[in-house]
C-alpha positions in Angstrom: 39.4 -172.6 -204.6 41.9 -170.6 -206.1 45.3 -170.3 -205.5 47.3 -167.4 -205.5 51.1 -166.7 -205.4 53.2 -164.8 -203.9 56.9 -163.9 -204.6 59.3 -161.9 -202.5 60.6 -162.9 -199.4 63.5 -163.5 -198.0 66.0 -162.7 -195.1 67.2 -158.8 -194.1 68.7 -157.0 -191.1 66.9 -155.1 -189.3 66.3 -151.3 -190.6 65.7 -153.4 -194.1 63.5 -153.6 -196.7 61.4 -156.2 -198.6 58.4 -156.2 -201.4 55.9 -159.3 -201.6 54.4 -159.5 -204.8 50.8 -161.9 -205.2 49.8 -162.7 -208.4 45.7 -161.8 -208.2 43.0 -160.5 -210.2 39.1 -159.9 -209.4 39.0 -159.8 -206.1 36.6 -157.1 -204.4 38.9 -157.1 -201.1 42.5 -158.2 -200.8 44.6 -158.7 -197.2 47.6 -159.6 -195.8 48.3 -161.7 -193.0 51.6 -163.1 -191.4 52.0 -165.9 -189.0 55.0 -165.7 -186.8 57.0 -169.3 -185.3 54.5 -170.5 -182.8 51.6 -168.1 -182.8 48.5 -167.6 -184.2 48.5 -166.0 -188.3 46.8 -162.5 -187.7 45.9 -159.8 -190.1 48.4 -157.1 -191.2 46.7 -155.3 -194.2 43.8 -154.8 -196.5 42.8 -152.9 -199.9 39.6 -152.7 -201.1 38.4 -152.5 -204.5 38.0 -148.7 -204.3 41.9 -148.6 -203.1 40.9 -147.9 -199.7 43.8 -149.3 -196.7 43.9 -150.2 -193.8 46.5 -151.4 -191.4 47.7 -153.0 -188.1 48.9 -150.9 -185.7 52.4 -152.8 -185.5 53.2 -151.7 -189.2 51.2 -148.6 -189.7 54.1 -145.9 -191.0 56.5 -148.6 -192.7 54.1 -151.2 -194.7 52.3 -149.9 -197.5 49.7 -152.0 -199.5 49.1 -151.7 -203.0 47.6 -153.3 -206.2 48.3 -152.9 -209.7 45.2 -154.1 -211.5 46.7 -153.6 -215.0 49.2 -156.7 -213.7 46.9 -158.2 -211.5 49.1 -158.1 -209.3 48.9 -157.0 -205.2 52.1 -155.3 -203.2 53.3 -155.4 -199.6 55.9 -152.8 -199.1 57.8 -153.2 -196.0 60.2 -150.5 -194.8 62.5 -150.3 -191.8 61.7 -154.1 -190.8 62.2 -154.8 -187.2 62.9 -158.6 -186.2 59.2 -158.9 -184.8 58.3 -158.8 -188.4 59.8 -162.2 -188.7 56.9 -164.7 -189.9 55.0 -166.4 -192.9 53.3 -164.0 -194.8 50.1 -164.7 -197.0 48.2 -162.5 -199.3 44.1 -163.6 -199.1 41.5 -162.7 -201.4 37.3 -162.0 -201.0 34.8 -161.7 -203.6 32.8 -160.2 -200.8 32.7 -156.0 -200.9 33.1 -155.3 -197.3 37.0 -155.7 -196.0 37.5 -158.1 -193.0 40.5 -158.2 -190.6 40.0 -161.9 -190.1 40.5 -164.8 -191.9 37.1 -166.0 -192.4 37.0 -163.1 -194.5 39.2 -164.2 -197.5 37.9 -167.5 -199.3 41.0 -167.6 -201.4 44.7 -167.7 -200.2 48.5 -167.7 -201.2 51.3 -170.6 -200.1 53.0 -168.2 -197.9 56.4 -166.7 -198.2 59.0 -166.6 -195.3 60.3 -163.1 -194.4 63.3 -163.2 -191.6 64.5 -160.1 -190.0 67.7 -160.4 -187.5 69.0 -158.0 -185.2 
């Protein structure tokens, strides 16, 4: 199993900003999920290997996903944070085509970094 890593977290206020950065090459799909304190990790984002996006509704309008294959290198751009963002955020990877929003659809997954958000 590979591991990936991410980079990029950390704390902001609320109206904030923050990039995550995973290190990644290969992959036909590649998501984003978060896990916030005491619930269940669920899917925020996916690319597929034609660039194609899709999002949850919570941060559709201020997350943006993006690779950079020359860096091998996958993006989560997170704009005007709200403290419900707050959570553990992985990035996944599939050697399957077909983009899931579920975790049984990535095979391959980061360590998690912490983003906090305060009021």
């Amino acid at each position: 199993q590979v591991q990936l890593v991410e980079s990029g977290g950390g704390s902001v206020q609320a109206g904030g900003s923050l990039r995550l950065s995973c290190s990644a090459s290969g992959y036909s799909c590649m998501g984003w999920f978060r896990q916030a304190p005491g619930k269940q990790r669920e899917w925020v984002s996916y690319i597929s290997a034609d660039g194609d996006t899709r999002y949850t509704d919570s941060v559709k309008g201020r997350f943006t996903i993006s690779k950079d294959n020359a860096k091998n290198t996958l993006y989560l751009q997170m704009n005007n944070l709200k403290p419900e963002d707050t959570g553990m955020y992985y990035c996944a990877g599939s050697w399957v085509r077909y983009c899931y929003r579920t975790e049984q659809g990535y095979t391959d997954w980061g360590q998690g970094a912490q983003v906090t958000v305060s009021s």
